[in-house]
PAMARTI-354483 format. One line per 3 residues: number of its first residue (from 1); their letters; for each residue x, y, z of C-alpha. Coordinates in pm, whole numbers. Example, Ala and Ser with C-alpha at 12.3 -4.5 7.8 and 13.67 -1.06 7.14 Angstrom:
2
1	as	1230:-450:780 | 1367:-106:714
***
This chain:
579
1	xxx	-2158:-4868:1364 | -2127:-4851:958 | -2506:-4998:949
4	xxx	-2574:-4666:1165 | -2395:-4407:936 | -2531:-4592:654
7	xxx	-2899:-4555:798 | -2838:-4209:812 | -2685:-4171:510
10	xxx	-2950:-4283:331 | -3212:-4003:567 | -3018:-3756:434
13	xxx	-3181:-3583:122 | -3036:-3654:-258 | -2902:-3312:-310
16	xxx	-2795:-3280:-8 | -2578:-3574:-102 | -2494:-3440:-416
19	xxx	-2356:-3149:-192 | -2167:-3305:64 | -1984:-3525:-238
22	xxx	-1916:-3208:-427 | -1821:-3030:-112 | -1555:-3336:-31
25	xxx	-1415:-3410:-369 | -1370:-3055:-509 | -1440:-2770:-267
28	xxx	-1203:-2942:62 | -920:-3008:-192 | -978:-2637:-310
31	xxx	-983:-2477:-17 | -690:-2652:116 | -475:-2575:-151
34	xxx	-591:-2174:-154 | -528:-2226:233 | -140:-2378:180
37	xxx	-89:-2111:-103 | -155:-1843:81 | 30:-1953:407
40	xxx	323:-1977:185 | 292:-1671:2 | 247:-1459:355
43	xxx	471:-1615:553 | 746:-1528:245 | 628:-1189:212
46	xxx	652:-1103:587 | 993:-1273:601 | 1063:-1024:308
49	xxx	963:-752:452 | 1099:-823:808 | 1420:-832:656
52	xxx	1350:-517:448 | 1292:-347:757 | 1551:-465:961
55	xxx	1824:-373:723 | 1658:-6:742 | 1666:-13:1089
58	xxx	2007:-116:1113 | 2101:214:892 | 1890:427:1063
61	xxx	2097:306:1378 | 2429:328:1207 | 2370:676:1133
64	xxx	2241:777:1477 | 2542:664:1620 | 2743:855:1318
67	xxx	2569:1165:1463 | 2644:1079:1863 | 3007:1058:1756
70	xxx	2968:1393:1773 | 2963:1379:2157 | 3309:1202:2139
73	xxx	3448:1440:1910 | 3378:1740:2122 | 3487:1576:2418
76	xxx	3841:1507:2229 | 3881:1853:2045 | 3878:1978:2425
79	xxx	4145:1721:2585 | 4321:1768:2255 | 4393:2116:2330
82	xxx	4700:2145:2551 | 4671:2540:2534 | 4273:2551:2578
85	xxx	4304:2295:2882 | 4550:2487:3044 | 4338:2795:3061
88	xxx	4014:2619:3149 | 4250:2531:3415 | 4336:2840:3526
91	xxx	4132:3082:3752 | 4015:3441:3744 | 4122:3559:4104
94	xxx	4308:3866:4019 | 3994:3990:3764 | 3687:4109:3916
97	xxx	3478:3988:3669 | 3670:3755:3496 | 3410:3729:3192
100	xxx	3583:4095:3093 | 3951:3922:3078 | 4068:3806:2734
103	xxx	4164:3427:2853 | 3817:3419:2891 | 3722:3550:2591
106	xxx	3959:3308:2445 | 3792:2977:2599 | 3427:3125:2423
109	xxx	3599:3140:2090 | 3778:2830:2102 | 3434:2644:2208
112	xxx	3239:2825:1951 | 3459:2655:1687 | 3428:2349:1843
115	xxx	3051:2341:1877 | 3010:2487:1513 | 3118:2230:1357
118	xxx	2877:1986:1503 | 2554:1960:1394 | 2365:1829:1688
121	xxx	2497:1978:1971 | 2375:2332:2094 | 2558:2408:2397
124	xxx	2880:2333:2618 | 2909:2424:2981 | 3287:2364:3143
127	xxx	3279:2376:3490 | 3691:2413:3656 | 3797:2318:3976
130	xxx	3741:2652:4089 | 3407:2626:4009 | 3432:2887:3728
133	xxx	3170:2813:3459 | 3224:2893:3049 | 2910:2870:2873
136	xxx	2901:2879:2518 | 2482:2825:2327 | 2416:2785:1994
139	xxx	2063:2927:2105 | 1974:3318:2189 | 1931:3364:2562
142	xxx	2014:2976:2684 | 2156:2985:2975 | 2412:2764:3189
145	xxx	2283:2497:3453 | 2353:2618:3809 | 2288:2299:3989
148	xxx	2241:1921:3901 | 1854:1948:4036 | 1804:2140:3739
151	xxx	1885:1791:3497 | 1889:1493:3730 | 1974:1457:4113
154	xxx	2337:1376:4195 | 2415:1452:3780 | 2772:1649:3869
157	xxx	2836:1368:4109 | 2814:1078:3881 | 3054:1250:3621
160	xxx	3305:1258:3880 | 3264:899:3929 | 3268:751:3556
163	xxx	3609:916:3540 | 3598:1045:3184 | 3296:836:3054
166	xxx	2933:1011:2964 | 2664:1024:3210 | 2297:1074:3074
169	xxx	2161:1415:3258 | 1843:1318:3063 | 1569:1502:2855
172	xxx	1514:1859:2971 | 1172:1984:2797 | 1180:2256:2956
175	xxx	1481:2318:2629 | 1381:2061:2424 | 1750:1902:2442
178	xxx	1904:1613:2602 | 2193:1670:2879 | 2511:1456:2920
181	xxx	2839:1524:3099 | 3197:1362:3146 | 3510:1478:3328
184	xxx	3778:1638:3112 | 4121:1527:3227 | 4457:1671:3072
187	xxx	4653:1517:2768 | 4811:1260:2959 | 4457:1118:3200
190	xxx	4648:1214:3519 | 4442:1534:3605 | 4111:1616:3582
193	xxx	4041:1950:3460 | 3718:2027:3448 | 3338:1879:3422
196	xxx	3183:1937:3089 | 2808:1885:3030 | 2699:1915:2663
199	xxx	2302:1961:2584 | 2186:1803:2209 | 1876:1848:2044
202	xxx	1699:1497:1910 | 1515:1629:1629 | 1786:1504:1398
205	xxx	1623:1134:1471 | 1283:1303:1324 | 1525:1312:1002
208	xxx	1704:961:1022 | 1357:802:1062 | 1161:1012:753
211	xxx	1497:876:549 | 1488:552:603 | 1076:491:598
214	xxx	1049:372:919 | 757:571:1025 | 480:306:949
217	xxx	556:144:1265 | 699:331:1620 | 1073:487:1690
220	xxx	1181:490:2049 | 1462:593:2207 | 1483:422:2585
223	xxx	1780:562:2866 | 1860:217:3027 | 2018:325:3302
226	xxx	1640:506:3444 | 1429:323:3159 | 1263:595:3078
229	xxx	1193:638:2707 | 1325:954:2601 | 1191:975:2220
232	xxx	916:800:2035 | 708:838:1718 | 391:726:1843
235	xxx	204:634:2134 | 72:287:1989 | 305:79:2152
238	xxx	336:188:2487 | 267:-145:2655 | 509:-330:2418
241	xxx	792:-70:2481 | 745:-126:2918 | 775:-457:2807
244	xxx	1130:-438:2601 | 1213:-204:2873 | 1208:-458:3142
247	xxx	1374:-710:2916 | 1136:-970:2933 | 1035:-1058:2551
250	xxx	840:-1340:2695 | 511:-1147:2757 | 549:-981:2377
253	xxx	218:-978:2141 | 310:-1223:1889 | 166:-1032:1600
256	xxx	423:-765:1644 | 825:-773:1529 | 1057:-521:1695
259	xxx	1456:-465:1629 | 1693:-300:1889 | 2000:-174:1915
262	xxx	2199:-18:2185 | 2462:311:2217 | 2683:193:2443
265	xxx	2826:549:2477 | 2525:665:2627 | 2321:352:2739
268	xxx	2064:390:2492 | 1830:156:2371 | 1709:206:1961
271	xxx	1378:-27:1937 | 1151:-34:1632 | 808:-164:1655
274	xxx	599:-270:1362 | 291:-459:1352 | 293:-800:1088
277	xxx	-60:-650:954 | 151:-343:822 | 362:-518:698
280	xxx	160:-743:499 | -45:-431:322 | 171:-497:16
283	xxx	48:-818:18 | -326:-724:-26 | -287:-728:-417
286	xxx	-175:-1152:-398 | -432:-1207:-140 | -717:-1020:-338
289	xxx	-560:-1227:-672 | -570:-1562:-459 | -928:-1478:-344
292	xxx	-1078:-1424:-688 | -905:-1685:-820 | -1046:-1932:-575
295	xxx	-1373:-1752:-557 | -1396:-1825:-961 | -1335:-2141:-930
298	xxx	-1583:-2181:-652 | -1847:-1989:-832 | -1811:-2233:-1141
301	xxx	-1793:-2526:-925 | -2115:-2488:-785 | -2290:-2333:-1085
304	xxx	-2202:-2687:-1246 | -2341:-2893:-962 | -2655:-2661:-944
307	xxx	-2709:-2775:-1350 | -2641:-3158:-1245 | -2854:-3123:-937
310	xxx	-3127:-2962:-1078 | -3124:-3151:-1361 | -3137:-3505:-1110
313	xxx	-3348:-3324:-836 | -3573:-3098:-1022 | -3843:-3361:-1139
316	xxx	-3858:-3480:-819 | -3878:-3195:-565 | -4145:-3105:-783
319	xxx	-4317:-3428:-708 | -4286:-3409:-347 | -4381:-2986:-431
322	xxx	-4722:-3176:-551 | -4746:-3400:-278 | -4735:-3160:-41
325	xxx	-4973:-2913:-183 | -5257:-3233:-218 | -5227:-3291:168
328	xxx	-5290:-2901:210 | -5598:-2919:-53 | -5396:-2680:-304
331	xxx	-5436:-2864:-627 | -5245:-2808:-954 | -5337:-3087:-1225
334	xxx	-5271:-2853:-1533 | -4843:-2963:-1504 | -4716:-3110:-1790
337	xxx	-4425:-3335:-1785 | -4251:-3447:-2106 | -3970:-3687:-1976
340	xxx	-3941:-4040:-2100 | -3783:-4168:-1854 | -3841:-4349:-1493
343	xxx	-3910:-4014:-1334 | -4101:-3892:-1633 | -4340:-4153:-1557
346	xxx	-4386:-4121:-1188 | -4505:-3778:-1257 | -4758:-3877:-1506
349	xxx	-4892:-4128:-1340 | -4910:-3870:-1022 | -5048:-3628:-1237
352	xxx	-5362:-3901:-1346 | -5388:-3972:-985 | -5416:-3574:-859
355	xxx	-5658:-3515:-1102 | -5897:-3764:-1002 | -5838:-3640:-660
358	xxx	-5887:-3307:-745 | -6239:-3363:-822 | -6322:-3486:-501
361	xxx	-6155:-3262:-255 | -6364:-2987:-459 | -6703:-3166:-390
364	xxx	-6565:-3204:-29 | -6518:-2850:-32 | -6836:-2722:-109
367	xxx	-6980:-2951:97 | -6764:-2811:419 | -6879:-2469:286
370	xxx	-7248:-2514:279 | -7247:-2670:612 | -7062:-2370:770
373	xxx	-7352:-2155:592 | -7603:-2371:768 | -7462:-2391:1088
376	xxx	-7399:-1970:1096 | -7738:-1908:973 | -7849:-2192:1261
379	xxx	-7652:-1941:1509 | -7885:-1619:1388 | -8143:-1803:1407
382	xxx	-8102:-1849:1743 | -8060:-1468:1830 | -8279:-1352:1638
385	xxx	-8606:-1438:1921 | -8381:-1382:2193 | -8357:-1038:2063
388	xxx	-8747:-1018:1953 | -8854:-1195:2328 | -8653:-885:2478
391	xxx	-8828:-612:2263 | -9140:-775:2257 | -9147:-736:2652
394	xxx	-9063:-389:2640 | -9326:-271:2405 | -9535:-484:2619
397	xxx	-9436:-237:2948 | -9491:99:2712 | -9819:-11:2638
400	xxx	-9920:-109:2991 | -9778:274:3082 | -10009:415:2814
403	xxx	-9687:585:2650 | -9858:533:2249 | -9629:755:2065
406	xxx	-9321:558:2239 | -9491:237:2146 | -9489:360:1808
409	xxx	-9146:401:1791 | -8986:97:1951 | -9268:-72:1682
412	xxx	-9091:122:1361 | -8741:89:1538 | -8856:-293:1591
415	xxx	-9015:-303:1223 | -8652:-179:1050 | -8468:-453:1280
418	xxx	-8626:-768:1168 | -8615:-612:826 | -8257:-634:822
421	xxx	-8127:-905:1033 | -8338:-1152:875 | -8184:-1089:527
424	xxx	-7833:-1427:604 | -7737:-1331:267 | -7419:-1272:363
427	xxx	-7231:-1365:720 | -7023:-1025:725 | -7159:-664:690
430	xxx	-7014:-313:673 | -6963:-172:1033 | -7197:107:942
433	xxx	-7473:-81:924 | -7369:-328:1223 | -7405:35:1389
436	xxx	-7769:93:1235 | -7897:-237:1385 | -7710:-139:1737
439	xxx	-7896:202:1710 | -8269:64:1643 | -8189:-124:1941
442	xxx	-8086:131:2177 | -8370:356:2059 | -8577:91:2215
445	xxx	-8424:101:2520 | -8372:477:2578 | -8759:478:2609
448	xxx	-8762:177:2835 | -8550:342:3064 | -8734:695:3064
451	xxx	-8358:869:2992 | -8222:680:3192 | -7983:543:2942
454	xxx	-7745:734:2719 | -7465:575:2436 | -7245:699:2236
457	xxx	-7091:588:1926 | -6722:660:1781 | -6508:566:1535
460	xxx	-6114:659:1438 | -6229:800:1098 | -6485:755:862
463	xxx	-6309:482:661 | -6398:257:962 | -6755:255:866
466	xxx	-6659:76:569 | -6471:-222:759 | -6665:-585:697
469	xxx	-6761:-774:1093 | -6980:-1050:1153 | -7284:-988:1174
472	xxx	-7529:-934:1541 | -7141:-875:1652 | -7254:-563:1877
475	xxx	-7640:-649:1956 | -7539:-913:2185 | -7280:-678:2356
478	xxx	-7504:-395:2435 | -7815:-634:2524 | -7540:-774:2817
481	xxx	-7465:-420:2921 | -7820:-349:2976 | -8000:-661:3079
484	xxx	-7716:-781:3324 | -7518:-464:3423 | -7778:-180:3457
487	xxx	-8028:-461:3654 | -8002:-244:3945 | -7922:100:3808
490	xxx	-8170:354:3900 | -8003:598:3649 | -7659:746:3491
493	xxx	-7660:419:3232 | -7396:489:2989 | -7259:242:2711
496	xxx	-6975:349:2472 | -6904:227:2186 | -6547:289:1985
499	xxx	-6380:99:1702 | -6043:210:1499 | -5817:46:1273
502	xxx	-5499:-107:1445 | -5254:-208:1187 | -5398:-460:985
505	xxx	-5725:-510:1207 | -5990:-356:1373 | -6040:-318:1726
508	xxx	-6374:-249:1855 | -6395:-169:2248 | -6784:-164:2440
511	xxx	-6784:1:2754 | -7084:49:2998 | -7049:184:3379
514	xxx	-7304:-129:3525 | -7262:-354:3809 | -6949:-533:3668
517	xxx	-6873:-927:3612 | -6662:-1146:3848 | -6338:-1267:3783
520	xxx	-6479:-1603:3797 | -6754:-1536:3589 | -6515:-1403:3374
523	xxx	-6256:-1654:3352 | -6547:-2002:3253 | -6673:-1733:2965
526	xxx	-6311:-1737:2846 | -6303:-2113:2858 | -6605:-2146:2691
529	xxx	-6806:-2275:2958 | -7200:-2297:2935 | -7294:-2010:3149
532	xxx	-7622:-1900:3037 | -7469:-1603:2832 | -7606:-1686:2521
535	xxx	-7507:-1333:2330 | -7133:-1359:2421 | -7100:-1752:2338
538	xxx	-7288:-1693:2012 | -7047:-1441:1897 | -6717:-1646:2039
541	xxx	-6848:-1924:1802 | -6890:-1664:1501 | -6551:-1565:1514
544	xxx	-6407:-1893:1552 | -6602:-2024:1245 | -6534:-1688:1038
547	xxx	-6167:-1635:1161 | -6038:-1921:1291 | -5773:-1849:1531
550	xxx	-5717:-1522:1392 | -5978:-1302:1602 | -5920:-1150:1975
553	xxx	-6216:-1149:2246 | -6129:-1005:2572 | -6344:-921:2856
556	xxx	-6249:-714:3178 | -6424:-572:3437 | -6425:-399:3843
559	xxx	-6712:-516:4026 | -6970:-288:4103 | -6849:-25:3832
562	xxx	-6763:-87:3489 | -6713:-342:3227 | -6537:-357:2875
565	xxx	-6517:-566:2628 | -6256:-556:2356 | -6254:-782:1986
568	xxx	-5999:-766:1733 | -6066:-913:1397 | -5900:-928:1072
571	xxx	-5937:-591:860 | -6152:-603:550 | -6298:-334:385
574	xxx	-6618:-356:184 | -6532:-392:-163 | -6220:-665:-75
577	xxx	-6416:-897:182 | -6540:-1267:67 | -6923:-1268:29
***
């Protein structure tokens, strides 16, 4: 097992080494310390501010329930009142309408002072045994509730049964206020008196919660006894607060903290939700000083094991940089080394060595060259009588037809046609004149074929004509069209002939409307196969010798009705193509 992990130790490259030790001895030890620092620090600061918040929660609660005492204190001025209990007590039989009699003028005043003095509460309704009511609103036009389906089903009911305790009526939004009710006995808790329900406006928790900061996270108030949640800040914790609702903490995000409280009084729930990421936004100016601390020391870490690793490796990968370049016959041998040492002299002695080596991959080279020179001229060679056996013939039929002035000028056409493909000066010419040579051609064979045969020539724009191709690249093409696919065409020959600039090559398509080639046919020229097509197999070795694999030849065809053939070769203009 070590002898393995050795074995690849020792595959493993030297800097690479130099980087795994550096990342082991300095960079793990750093990182784990910036990792246990800033643990520390956050977990401390969220405790802190956990605690922050929970002591302003616990205020904020404090002084809700300072303003619910209200509901107590109303209930108490009432029962207090010997005099004011005994006329809520009493009923209006002998008035007919009691609201004009001064006892009941009397009972508005006394709960106008009552309700004045408390800050919360906008309205009282009393409702006697007689099923009088006495309404008294803080608010223009409120007006008393006539039944309990108006606040909560069964709501008068339930105050008779808590005997004296509040009931939650709930939130009415139709008033914006919250309803609660209790029974009103006498003095002495013998005799009920009346029902009371009192209606409180919640806006002064808007107020509590802007005092003590607690809006970064969310406020809600939930009634237990419906859990329905009656108040909140936000909607961002919905799910969370159905949760707490339910009492089951167990299915709680863990990256939120909440605090509760309950109001016994009126079975209400306080809860205050805050995310830890909100928390922790005070910490962003440690955590942005522990980052650029470490990031420092990082930074200057590896800037000192670049210098020791470049100053080991350097030498080196610019051996093997050397190396490399020899086996793809790109030769430097003007490097200069001056080191003394072991490495120093490697590369000299390299150096010595590439030189020497230098010389013969050149004489290699321009051997290669002049036999790809040969064999390419060897290739036009070759074309050039198959063209000259095909003219030859057809000035041959002209003459036996008598037609002199055509013989004269498939002779000229012939005449400027040797004149130019016999110059192998170069292997590549402009298209334009790749176009000239096609033209002398077709000349010739308009008049063989009486008018029978028509071309045309296009191009994307003029700066096509300047684009370099191999040379006898179309001849071939449109000797095919003619010889092979108008054999048996009595007349309506057409060839067409387009080339444009596609990106960064040029695409040049030759179309005719002959007899067609069969997929099989088709598929062995493809492959290369010896299949008597001399034109097209000339030109597919061309390219390969010119191009490499960097050149496109596609033939397709329908049987019995067109053919096209499409190449794609590197884009070179004139004045930037290799002579």
């Amino acid at each position: 097992m070590i002898k393995k992990l050795l074995g690849k130790w020792n595959d493993i490259k030297l800097k690479n080494k130099l980087l795994i030790a550096f990342v082991i001895l300095m960079l793990l030890p750093m990182s784990l310390m910036f990792l246990l620092s800033y643990t520390s620090l956050k977990n401390s600061t969220l405790e802190k501010f956990t605690l922050y918040n929970q002591v302003l929660f616990e205020n904020a609660t404090e002084e809700v329930q300072n303003f619910l005492d209200e509901l107590n204190s109303i209930k108490y001025d009432f029962i207090m009142d010997d005099n004011l209990m005994s006329d809520i007590g009493k009923t209006f039989a002998r008035y007919t309408d009691h609201q004009d009699s001064f006892l009941y003028t009397n009972i508005l005043t006394k709960m106008s002072q009552f309700i004045s003095t408390k800050e919360i509460i906008q309205s009282v309704q009393i409702i006697n045994k007689s099923k009088e009511v006495y309404f008294f609103s803080k608010l223009q036009g409120d007006v008393p509730y006539e039944s309990d389906k108006q606040i909560k089903e069964g709501f008068f009911n339930r105050i008779v049964k808590q005997e004296g305790k509040y009931v939650n009526g709930g939130y009415d939004k139709s008033r914006d206020v919250y309803v609660v009710g209790c029974e009103l006995f006498s003095r002495d808790k013998i005799q009920p008196v009346a029902e009371m329900i009192v209606s409180f406006s919640l806006n002064f928790l808007k107020d509590i919660i802007e005092k003590y900061h607690l809006t970064e996270g969310g406020f809600y108030v939930v009634d237990k006894s419906s859990n329905q949640v009656i108040f909140k800040t936000t909607d961002r914790f919905e799910d969370i607060i159905k949760t707490l609702s339910l009492e089951d903490e167990t299915k709680l995000a863990p990256k939120f903290i909440f605090f509760e409280e309950t109001i016994p009084d009126l079975n209400w729930k306080l809860i205050y939700i805050i995310s830890e990421s909100t928390l922790l936004n005070n910490f962003s100016y440690t955590k942005r000083l522990l980052i650029f601390s470490f990031s420092f020391l990082a930074i200057f870490a590896v800037l000192f094991l670049i210098f020791i690793s470049e100053n080991i490796t350097s030498p080196i990968t610019r051996l093997i940089y050397q190396m490399r370049n020899l086996e793809q016959s790109k030769l430097q041998n003007s490097i200069k080394f001056a080191r003394k040492d072991e490495i120093g002299d490697l590369l000299n002695s390299f150096y010595q060595m590439l030189k020497r080596i230098d010389e013969l991959v050149i004489k290699v080279y321009e051997e290669e060259i002049a036999r790809k020179n040969a064999e390419i001229n060897l290739l036009y060679m070759q074309l050039n009588p198959h063209f000259l056996y095909n003219t030859l013939d057809t000035i041959n039929a002209l003459a036996e037809l008598g037609r002199c002035e055509d013989v004269s000028l498939v002779s000229i056409s012939l005449a400027k046609f040797l004149r130019e493909s016999l110059n192998f000066s170069t292997s590549t010419i402009p298209l334009f004149q790749e176009i000239q040579h096609t033209e002398h051609y077709l000349t010739i064979m308009k008049i063989r074929f009486s008018g029978k045969l028509s071309y045309k020539i296009t191009t994307e724009d003029d700066s096509v004509f300047d684009a370099e191709v191999p040379r006898h690249l179309l001849l071939p093409l449109v000797e095919n069209s003619i010889v092979h696919g108008f054999k048996n065409k009595k007349d309506g020959a057409k060839i067409l002939i387009r080339s444009k600039k596609a990106e960064d090559k040029l695409k040049i398509e030759v179309v005719d409307n002959g007899c067609g080639i069969e997929w099989q046919k088709i598929t062995q020229i493809k492959e290369n196969i010896n299949n008597g097509s001399i034109g097209i197999s000339n030109i597919i070795k061309r390219l390969k010798i010119l191009y490499d694999n960097q050149f496109h030849f596609e033939i397709s065809s329908k049987a019995g009705f067109w053919t096209k053939v499409v190449i794609e070769i590197p884009w070179k203009e004139k004045e930037q193509a290799g002579r």
